[in-house]
C-alpha positions, 0 to 999 in steps of 0.5 A: 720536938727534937729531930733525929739524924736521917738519910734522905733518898729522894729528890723533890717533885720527882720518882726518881732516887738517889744515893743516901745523902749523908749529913756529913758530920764529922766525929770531932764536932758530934763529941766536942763540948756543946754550949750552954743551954739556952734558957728559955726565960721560964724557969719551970720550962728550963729545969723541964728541959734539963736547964734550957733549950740544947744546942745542936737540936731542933725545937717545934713549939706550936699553938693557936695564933695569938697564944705567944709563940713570937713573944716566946722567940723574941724572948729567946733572941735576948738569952743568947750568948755576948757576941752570938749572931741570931737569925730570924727567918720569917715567912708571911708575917714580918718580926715585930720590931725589937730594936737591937739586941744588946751587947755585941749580939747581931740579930739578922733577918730573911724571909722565905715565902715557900718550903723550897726557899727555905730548904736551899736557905738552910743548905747553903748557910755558912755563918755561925748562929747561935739561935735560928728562929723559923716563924710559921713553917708550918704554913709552908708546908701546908702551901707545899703540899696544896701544890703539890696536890694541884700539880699532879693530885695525889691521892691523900696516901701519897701526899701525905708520903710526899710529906714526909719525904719533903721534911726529911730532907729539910730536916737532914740539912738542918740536923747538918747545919746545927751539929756543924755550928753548934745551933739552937733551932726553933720553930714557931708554927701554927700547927704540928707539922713535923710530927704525928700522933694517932691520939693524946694520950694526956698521962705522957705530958708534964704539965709546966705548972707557971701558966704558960700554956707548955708541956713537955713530954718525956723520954728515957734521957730527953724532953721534947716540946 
């Protein structure tokens, strides 16, 4: 999944509205040369993805536990770039020990345990990374929102409004970080949170025939996972 630019009007937990919030991107940075794509190891997912993983964009990889998600992002953190800081973002499981990343790569790691913690996280960001790696969002969510609904029981329409407004605004200060910096973000989750679809319609997927358990979707000039 790759996240659009959007406005947030809202502040959490409240009724209460605000002023659009811009992004804040300037025009130099959106028409800069972007770097290298960031392969992602699978040579039939790169050549899928026009030659790896963009930067300044956002990835969702999702399925069952145990199918590889945190091998794939391990992975992930070897391609990057000499000298490329690489943060990993943990929430209830910790990062399997690696050791260190070779070369002059720095490979940094915090955990967040709720969805507000990882919303100011991202917000107030100033280091340049050039891999961001959030593993389990999606139970974030899922503990967000059974708060949500213990604080004030909203009925399912409602929490489900309150959703998309919470992951709005998460996404509008990530799509700021990464067009600013220049990152690759990927999140690692259980379960698709960040999107929804009514049914599977299985003639829209490419299947990316080397055993992995991926497939792409495709869009007039993108591809998405």
């Amino acid at each position: 999944l790759r996240a659009d630019n959007r406005d947030a009007k809202f502040l959490p937990n409240t009724t209460n509205t605000t002023a659009p919030m811009s992004i804040g991107v300037s025009l130099s940075q959106l028409i800069s040369e972007s770097p290298q794509p960031l392969l992602t190891g699978i040579p039939e997912l790169d050549k899928a993805l026009n030659h790896g993983l963009q930067a300044r964009s956002i990835y969702e990889v999702y399925g069952p536990p145990g199918i590889g998600k945190t091998r794939f992002g391990l992975q992930l953190t070897e391609s990057t770039a000499e000298h490329a800081k690489v943060l990993w973002i943990e929430t209830f499981k910790p990062m399997p020990s690696t050791g260190q990343l070779g070369g002059s790569r720095e490979l940094h790691k915090v955990r967040v345990t709720n969805f507000s913690q990882l919303f100011f996280l991202i917000s107030a960001l100033r280091d340049t990374y050039q891999l961001i790696l959030v593993d389990g969002m999606s139970q974030l969510v899922c503990d967000h929102l059974y708060t949500l609904q213990k604080r004030s029981k909203p009925n399912v329409w409602n929490l489900h409004d309150l959703k998309c407004k919470h992951l709005i605004q998460l996404f509008t200060a990530m799509t700021k970080y990464i067009h600013q910096h220049g990152t690759t973000l990927v999140l690692l989750n259980d379960c698709m949170n960040t999107a929804f679809c009514s049914e599977l319609d299985q003639e829209t997927f490419d299947v990316v025939d080397d055993h992995t358990n991926f497939y792409v979707t495709s869009a007039p000039k993108r591809r998405s996972i």
